[in-house]
N, C-alpha and C positions, 0 to 999 in steps of 0.2 A: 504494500500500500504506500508505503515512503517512497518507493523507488517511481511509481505514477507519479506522485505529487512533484518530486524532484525535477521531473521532467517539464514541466509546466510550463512555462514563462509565466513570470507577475506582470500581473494585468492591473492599471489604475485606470479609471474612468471617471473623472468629473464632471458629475452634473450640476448643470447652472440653469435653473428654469426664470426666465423670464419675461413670462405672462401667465395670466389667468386662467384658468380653468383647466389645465391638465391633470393628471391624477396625484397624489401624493407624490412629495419627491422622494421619499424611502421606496416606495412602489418604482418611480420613474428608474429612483435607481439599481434596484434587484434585477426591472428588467434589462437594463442597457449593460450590466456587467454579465449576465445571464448569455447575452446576445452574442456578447464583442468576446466573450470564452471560447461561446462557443465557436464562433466563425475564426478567430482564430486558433482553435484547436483544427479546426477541419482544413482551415490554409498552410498545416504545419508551422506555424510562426514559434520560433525558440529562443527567442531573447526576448528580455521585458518590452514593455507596452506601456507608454502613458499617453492619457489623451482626454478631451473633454466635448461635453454633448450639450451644445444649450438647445431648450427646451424654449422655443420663441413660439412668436404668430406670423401671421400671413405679410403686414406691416413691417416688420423686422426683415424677413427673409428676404420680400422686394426689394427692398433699398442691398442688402447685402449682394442679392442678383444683379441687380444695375450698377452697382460700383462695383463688384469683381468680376463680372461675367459677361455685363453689358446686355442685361436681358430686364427688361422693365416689367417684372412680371411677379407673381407667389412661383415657390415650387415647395414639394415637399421635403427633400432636405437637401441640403448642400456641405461639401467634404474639401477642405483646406489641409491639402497635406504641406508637412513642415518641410522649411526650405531643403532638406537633405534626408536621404532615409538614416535612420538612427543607426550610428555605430558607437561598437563599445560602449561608453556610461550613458552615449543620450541617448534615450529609449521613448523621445516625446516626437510620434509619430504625428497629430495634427489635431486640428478641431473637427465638430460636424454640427450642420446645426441642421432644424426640423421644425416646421411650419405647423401648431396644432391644429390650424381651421383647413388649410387642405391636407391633411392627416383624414380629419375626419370625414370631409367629402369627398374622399378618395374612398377609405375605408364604404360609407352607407352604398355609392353607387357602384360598387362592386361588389357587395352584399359580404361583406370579411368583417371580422370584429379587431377594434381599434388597436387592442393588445398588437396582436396578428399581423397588421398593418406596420405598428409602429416597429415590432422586433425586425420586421423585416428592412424596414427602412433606415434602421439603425445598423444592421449589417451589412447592406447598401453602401451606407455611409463609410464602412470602416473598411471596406475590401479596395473602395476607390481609395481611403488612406494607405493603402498596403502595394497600393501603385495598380488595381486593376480598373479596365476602364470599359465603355462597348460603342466607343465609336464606328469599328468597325464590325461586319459580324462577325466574324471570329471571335474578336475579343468580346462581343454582349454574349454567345454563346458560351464561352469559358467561364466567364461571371454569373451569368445567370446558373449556370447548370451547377457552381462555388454556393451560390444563394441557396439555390433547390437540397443541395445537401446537407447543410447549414439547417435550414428550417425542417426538413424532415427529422434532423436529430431532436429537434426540441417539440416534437408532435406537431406541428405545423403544416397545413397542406402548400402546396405550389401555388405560387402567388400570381404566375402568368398561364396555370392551367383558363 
């Protein structure tokens, strides 16, 4: 059992909610450290991991879209990897942030529950931290099909079935 654990990488994950109406942040945060384990267990990641999740709104994440991305728009989360992948002591891989008003109108009109939604969009977030991307399809294949086994570990159906 030590020798599992040892293996692990240490996982930090900061959560910073700021705005209203999302769930508890002990809640927000079981799930997001739940998530980013498990997705990086399943990406084999073996060095520590730090990193942080704000919990924003629809208002917050536009303005972030429009001054980094140049897209005047909501989206449901967005992933700021750190200027360099971590080596040796730095282990602070980047931020991610998440939209709860299009969280949840994504989640109703796709009939999936919010949990469900957000775990996955949180591991979304942390795989583009980990350098993967789906611009091309190749690469949305590789990610997605990362995603799909990622969420199946943690009882979760396919989120693009």
């Amino acid at each position: 059992m030590a020798e599992a654990s040892a293996s692990r990488p240490e996982i930090s994950v900061e959560c910073v909610v700021e705005a209203d109406g999302w769930p508890p942040e002990e809640s927000l945060r079981a799930l997001a450290h739940g998530a980013i384990e498990a997705a990086a267990r399943t990406a084999g990641a073996a060095r520590p991991l730090d990193l942080t999740i704000m919990f924003t709104d629809d208002e917050s994440i536009r303005d972030l879209n429009a001054r980094f991305r140049g897209k005047d728009k909501a989206t449901n989360v967005l992933s700021f990897p750190a200027a360099a992948l971590p080596t040796g002591e730095d282990s602070y891989v980047g931020d991610i942030a998440i939209a709860r008003q299009t969280v949840e109108r994504e989640a109703e009109a796709e009939g999936k529950r919010f949990d469900h939604h957000l775990t996955h969009l949180i591991i979304h977030g942390f795989l583009h931290l980990m350098g993967y991307d789906h611009e091309t399809p190749g690469e949305a294949e590789e990610m997605e099909t990362l995603e799909r086994r990622v969420l199946e570990g943690l009882a979760i159906g396919d989120p693009y079935a």
